[in-house]
Each structure stands twice: as structure tokens, then as C-alpha cells.
C-alpha positions as CSV (number, residue, x, y, z in Angstrom):
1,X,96.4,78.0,111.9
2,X,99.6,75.7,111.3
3,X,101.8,77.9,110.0
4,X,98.8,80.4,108.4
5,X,98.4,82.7,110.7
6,X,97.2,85.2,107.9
7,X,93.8,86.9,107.5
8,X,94.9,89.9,106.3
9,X,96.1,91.7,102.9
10,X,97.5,94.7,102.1
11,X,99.6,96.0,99.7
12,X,101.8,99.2,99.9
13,X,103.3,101.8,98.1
14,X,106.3,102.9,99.4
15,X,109.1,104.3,98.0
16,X,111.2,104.3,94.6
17,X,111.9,101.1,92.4
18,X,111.1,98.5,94.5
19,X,108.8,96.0,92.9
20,X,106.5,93.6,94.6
21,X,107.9,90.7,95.4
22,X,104.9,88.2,95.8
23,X,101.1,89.0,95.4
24,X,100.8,90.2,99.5
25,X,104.3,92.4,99.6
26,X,104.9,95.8,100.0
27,X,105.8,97.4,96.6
28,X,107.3,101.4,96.7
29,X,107.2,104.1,94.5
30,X,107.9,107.9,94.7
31,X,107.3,111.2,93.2
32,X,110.1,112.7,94.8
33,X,113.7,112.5,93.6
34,X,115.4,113.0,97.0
35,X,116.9,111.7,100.0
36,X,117.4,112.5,103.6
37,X,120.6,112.8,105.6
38,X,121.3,109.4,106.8
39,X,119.1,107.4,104.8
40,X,119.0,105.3,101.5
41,X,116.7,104.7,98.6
42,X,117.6,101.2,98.4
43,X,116.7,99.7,102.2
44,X,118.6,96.6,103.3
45,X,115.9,94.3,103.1
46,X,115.3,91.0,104.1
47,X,112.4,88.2,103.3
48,X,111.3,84.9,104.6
49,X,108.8,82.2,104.7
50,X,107.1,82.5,107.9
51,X,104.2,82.7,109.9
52,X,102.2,80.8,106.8
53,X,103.4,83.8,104.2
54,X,105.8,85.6,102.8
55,X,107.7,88.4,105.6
56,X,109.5,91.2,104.5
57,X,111.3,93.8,106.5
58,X,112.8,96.5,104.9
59,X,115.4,99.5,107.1
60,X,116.4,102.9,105.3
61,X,118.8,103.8,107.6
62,X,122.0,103.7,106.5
63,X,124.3,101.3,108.3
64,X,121.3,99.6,110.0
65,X,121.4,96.7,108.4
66,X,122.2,94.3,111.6
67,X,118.6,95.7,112.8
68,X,117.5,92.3,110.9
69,X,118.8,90.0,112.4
70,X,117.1,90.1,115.6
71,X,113.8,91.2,114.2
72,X,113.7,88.4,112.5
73,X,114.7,86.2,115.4
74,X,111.6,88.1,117.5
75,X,109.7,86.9,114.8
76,X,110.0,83.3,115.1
77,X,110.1,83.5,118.7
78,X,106.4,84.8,118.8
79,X,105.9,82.3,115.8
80,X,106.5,78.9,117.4
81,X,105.0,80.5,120.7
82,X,101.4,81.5,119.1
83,X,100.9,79.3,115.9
84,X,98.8,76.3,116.7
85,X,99.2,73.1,115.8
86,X,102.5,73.5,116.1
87,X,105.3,71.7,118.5
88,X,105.9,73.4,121.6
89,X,103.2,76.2,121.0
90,X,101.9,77.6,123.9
91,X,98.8,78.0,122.3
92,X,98.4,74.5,121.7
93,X,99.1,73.9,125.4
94,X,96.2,75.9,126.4
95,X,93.9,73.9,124.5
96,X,95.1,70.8,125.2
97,X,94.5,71.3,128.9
98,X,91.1,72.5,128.0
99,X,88.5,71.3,130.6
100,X,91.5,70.0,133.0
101,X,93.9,72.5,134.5
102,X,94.9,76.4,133.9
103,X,98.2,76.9,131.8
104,X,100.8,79.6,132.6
105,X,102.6,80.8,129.6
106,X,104.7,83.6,129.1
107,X,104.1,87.2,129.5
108,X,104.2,87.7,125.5
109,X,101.5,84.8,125.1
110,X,99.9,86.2,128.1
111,X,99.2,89.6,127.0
112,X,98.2,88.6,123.8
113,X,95.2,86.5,125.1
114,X,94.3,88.7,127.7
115,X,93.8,91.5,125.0
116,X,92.0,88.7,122.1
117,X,89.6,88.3,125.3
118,X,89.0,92.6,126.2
119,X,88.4,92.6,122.1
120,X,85.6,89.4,122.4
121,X,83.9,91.1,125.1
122,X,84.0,94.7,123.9
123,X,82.8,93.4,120.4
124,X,79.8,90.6,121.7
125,X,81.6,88.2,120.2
126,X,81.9,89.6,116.8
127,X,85.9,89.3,117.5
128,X,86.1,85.7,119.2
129,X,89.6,84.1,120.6
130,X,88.1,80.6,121.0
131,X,86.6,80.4,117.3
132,X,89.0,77.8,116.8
133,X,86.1,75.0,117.3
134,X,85.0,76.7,114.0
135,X,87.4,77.2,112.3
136,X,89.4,74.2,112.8
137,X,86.5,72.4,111.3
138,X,86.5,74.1,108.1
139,X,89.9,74.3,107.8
140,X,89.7,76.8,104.5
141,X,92.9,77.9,103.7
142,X,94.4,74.1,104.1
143,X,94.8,70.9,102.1
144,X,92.1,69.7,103.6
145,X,89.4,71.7,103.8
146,X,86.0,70.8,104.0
147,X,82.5,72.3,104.4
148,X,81.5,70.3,107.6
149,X,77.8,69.1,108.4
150,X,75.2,70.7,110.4
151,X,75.7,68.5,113.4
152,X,79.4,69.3,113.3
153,X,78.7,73.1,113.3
154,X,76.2,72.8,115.4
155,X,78.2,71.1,118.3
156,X,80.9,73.6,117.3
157,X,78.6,76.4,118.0
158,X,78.5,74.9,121.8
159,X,82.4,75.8,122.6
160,X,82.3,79.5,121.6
161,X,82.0,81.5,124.7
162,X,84.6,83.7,125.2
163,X,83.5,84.0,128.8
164,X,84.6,80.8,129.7
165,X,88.4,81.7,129.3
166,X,90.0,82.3,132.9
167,X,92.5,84.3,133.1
168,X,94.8,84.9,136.2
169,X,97.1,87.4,136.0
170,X,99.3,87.1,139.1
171,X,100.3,83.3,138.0
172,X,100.1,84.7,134.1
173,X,97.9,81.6,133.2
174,X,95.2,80.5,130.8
175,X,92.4,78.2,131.4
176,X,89.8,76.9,128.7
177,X,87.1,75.9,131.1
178,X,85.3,73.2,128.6
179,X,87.0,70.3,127.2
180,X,86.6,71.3,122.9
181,X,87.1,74.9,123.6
182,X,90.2,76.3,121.2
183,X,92.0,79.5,120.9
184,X,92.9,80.7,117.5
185,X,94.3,84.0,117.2
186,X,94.7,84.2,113.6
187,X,93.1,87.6,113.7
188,X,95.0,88.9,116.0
189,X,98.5,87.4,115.9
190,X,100.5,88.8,113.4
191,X,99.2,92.4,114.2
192,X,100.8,91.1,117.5
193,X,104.0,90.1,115.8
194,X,104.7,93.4,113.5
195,X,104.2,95.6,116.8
196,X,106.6,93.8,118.4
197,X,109.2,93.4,115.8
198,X,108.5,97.2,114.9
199,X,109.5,97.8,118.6
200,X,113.0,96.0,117.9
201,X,113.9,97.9,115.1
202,X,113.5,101.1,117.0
203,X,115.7,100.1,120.0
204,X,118.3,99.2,117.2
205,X,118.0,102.7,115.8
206,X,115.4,102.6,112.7
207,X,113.8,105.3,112.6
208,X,112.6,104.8,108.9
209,X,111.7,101.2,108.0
210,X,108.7,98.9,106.9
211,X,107.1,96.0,108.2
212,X,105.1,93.7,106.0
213,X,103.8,90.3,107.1
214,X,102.2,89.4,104.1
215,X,99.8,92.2,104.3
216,X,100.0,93.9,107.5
217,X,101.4,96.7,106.9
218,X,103.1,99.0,109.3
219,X,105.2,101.8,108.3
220,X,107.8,103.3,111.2
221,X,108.4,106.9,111.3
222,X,108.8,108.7,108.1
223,X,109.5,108.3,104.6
224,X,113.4,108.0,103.8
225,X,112.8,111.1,101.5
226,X,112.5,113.4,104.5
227,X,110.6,114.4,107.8
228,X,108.0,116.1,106.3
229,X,107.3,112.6,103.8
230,X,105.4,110.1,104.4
231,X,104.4,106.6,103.2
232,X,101.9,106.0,100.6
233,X,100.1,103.1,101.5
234,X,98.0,101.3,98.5
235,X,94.8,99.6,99.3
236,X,94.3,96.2,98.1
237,X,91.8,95.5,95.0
238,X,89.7,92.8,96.9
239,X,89.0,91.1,93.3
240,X,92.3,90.8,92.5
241,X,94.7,89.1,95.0
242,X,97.5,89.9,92.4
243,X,98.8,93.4,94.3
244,X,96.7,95.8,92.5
245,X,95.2,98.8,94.7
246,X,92.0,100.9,94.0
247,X,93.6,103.6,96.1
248,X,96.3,104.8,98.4
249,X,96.6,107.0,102.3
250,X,99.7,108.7,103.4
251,X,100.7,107.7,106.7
252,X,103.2,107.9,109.1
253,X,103.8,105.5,112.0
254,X,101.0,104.3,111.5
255,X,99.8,100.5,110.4
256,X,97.4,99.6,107.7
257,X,95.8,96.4,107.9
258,X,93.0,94.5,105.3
259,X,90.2,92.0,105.6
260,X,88.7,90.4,103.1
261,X,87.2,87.6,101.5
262,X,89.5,87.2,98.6
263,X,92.5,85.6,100.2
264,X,91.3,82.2,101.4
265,X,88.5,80.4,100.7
266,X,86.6,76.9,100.0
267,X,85.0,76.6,96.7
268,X,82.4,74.1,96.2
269,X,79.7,72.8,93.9
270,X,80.0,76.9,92.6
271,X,79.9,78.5,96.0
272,X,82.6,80.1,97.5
273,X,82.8,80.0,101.2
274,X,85.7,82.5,102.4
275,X,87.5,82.5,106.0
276,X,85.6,84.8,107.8
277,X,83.1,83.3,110.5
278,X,80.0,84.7,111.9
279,X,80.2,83.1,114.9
280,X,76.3,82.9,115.8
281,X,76.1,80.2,112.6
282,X,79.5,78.5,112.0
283,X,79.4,79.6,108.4
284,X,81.7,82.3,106.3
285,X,79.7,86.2,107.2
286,X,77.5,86.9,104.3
287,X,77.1,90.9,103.8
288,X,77.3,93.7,101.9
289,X,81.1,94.3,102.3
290,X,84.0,92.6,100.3
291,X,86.9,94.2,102.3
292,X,87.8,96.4,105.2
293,X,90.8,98.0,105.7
294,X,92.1,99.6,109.1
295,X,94.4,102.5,109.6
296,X,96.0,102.8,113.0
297,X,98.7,103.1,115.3
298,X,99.1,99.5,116.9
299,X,99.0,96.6,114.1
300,X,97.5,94.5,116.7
301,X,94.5,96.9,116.8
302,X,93.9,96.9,112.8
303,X,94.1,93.1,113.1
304,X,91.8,93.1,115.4
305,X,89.2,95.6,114.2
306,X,89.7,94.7,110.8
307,X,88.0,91.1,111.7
308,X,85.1,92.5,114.3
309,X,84.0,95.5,112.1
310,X,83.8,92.8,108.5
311,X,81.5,91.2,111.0
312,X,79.2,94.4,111.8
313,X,78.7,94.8,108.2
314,X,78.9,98.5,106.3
315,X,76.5,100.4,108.6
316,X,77.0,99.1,111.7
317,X,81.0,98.9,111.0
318,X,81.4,102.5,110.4
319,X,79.2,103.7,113.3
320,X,81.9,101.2,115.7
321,X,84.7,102.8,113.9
322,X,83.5,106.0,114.4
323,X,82.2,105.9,117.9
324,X,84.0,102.9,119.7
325,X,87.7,102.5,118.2
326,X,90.5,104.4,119.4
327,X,91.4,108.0,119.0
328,X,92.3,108.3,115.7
329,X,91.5,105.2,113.5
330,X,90.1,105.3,110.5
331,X,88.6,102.7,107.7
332,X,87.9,101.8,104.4
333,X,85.1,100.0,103.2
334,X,84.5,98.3,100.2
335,X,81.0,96.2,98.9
336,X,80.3,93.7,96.2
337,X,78.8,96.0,94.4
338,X,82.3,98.5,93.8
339,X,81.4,101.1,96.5
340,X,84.7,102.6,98.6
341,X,83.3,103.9,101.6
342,X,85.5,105.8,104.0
343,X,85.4,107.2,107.7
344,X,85.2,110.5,108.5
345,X,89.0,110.9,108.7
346,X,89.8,109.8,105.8
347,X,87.6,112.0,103.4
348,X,90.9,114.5,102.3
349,X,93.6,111.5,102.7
350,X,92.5,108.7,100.6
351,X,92.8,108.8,96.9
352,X,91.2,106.4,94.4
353,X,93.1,105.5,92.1
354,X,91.4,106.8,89.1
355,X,91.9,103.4,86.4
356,X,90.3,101.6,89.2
357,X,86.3,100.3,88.7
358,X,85.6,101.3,91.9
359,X,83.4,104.4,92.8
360,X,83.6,106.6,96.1
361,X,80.3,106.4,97.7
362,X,78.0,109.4,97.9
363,X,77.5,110.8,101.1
364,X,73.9,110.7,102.4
């Protein structure tokens, strides 16, 4: 990961005159001229490099700007403690003691894993914390990546199993029981990270703000235009990494979160080899499906799913979406071949934008 702990794109649409700042931000527009008691049309906002990206957090409450400070200060806490290859990450730890002794960490870094290990199992591996032996190897996304041989993968291949990650919650440690094994949590970690600095923007009184980790997007309570308002959230073109959206979903407190295979990847001799891992071969997941995007309460979640259900592939996505995921979330789908698919949920609330390419699937 070193300091790119991003997987996921999205890119908002919420509220008036505020432009996107880079190709992952939130931009906002609005069809409505008004603006509730207590709140403002031009949020105090506040951006910085971190977590490998560009964060942004904007508040609409007027005279909470101070809410900033330590939500940004929560997010380099959880930064240093889950990025790896990084000094005095507790990540890093944990795999460094890999095959030699358990590691207690603390309860943030705890809960974390314990969670990227429920989603491994739940998902057969489709979601994997320890595909760090993979990815690590490639390195896509990096200076110097590389498309590694068939012996490298292959050995790779060998350190994989979730299984083999203890877990003791009494002592709160973590212990990699083969010497190679590595936790990444790249698909999981900033999901982590905007649900926690969501929560400290609540206990500082926001009650109308935006998170936006370069591309998770999580919206808190409602628009600044009034109670009954919420956020429209666009939906990232995943041809064009440049902030243009095929469509848009009004939401409120809710996050929305996209995977896709746009964002990072390894191009070589013509073939482009994305940051995605099928974790049964070592290589990028080839299927029908050139983005998913995950609507749901927890940011963590949508980071999550957004990576295991890419894996499933259209069909089998949809049907774990639809049967397995939490009360409530909801997903769009999009192929190579310009098709939006959506979940059952979303059939009145998403809205394709209609100067897109892209076509809404038929129903069967």
C-alpha cells in the first residue's frame, strides 16, 4: 500500500458551485435555490494529501468549522496505524512477526482485521486480508511495478489462506501463522477511516457534512438545503477517470463507494493489467464487469463489498448483493460492453445521465 491505500472511485454531486477539485473529489451542484436554518452553501472545507490521495472534508454547519481539525487528526492517526510499508505501522508489525509470534495492536487496528477476516470467510476468499503476498508482487499502482513470473505467483499463491490468521480477542492480537503471509487492507481501509472520521464530526455537532477520501464517498445526514433534501451522489464513468458520471442516487447518510478497473493499473506490451486480484490465480479478475459501485450505510461495508462482489462477476454479484449483504444495500453494475445494471433497490432511485453512452440494462 505505502501511502495508496486507494481502490476505490467515486465522484459526487453535491450541492451548489463547488467544482471538483481533482479527478477523485466530490463536486456539488443543486437545483434548489435555498438554505436551511443553521447551515451554509459554502461549507468550510478542508483538503489534504493523505492516505495515497487527495482527502477532502467538507461541514455545512455554520460555526462548525473547528469540527476539522480533529477529523483530520483521526485521519492520520488510523493512517500511520494501517498503511503498510510504513514506520511504526501496526500492520507492518503483524507481518513482520509472521511465522514467529502473535502481535497485539490496538483496539482500532484490532477491529479492523477481525472484520477484513468475517468478510474473507463469508466471501470464500473472494475478499482476502492477506492478499498482500499478491499484491505486493505486482505492485500496480507504484513506480515500480512489474508483472511478476509464474513461479513468483505461484509461490505467492501458497500464503493466501485467510484461515491461518489467529486472532485473540482477550489480548487484542494478531498472528500470521506462516512466515510470507501479509495483510493488506487496501480494500477495506479507508472505508474504515471515513466511518470513523464521520463519527467525529457528529460528536462535534455536524449534522450536514461530506466525507470524500478520494472516492469514498460518505454523505452525513442531510442536504444543507433542508431535512427533506438529500445528496445527489454521481456515479463515476469507469472510462474516464476525469470526474465524469453516467448517473447519479439521492442518498442520505448513507456512503457510496466504487470499484473499478480504471484507476490503477500496469500496461504492458498492449495489455492492461488493473489492481484487482482473483486470488485463485495471482492475476488482475478478468470478467464481464468494468465497475461496481456500493450504496450503504457503513463505508467500511461498501469498501468491502465493492471488492468481493467485482470478484463474483455480474451474475453472481447481484445474487450476493441481493441475498447476502445487509439490509438495505444496493449496487450498480457496469460491463465492457456499456450496460448499467442495478439492484432491485435502486430501480426508481438511480438516474442515468442521459449524454452518457451508457444504456440501462433490460430486465429479463
Amino acid at each position: 500500500m505505502k501511502k495508496r491505500i486507494i481502490l476505490l472511485v467515486a465522484v459526487a454531486t453535491l450541492g451548489l458551485g463547488l467544482s471538483a477539485c481533482s479527478k477523485k473529489q466530490a463536486t456539488t451542484s443543486s437545483d434548489q435555490p435555498e438554505i436551511a436554518e443553521g447551515m451554509r452553501s459554502d461549507p468550510y472545507r478542508q483538503e489534504e494529501f493523505l492516505l495515497g490521495t487527495y482527502t477532502r472534508l467538507s461541514v455545512y454547519n455554520e460555526g462548525k468549522k473547528e469540527a476539522l481539525t480533529p477529523a483530520f487528526a483521526k485521519m492520520r492517526e488510523l493512517g500511520d496505524k494501517i498503511t503498510i510499508n510504513e514506520s511504526g505501522s501496526e500492520i507492518d508489525a503483524i507481518n513482520e512477526k509472521a511465522g514467529i509470534e502473535p502481535v497485539v495492536v490496538s483496539a482500532d487496528v484490532y477491529d479492523l482485521v477481525k472484520t477484513a477476516k468475517e468478510y474473507s470467510v463469508q466471501s470464500k476468499g473472494a475478499f482476502n486480508l492477506v492478499i498482500g503476498a499478491i499484491t505486493q508482487l505486482w505492485r500496480i499502482g507504484f513506480d515500480d511495478a512489474r508483472k511478476p513470473s509464474q513461479a513468483e505467483i505461484d509461490e505467492a499463491l501458497t500464503k493466501l489462506d485467510y484461515n491461518k490468521v489467529q486472532l485473540n480477542d482477550e489480548a487484542k492480537s494478531v498472528y500470521l501463522e506462516e512466515p510470507g503471509m501479509i495483510i493488506d487492507l487496501g480494500a477495506i481501509a479507508k472505508g474504515y477511516i471515513a466511518d470513523e472520521v464521520a463519527d467525529v464530526l457528529k460528536k462535534e455537532g455536524v449534522t450536514s457534512g461530506i466525507v470524500d477520501l478520494g472516492g469514498n464517498i460518505l454523505v452525513i445526514g442531510h442536504s444543507y438545503r433542508g431535512d427533506d433534501k438529500p445528496w445527489n451522489v454521481g456515479i463515476q464513468d469507469p472510462n474516464d477517470a476525469r470526474g465524469t458520471v453516467i448517473g447519479s442516487v439521492e442518498v442520505t447518510d448513507k456512503t457510496v463507494v466504487t470499484s473499478g478497473i480504471y484507476e490503477r493499473y500496469l500496461e504492458l506490451d498492449g495489455v492492461k493489467y488493473h489492481h484487482l486480484f482473483d486470488t485463485k490465480t495471482g492475476y488482475p479478475v478478468d470478467n464481464d464487469l468494468a465497475s461496481v459501485s456500493v450504496i450503504t450505510e457503513h463505508s467500511m461495508d461498501g469498501d468491502a463489498l465493492t471488492t468481493l462482489i467485482f470478484a463474483k462477476g455480474l451474475e453472481e454479484g447481484i445474487k450476493f448483493v441481493e441475498e447476502q449483504a445487509t439490509t438495505g444495500t444496493q449496487a450498480i453494475f457496469i460491463t465492457h460492453e456499456g450496460k448499467v445494471y442495478v439492484t432491485k433497490g435502486l430501480k426508481e432511485n438511480f438516474k442515468l445521465n442521459p449524454d452518457s453512452e451508457y444504456q440501462m440494462a433490460e430486465e429479463e
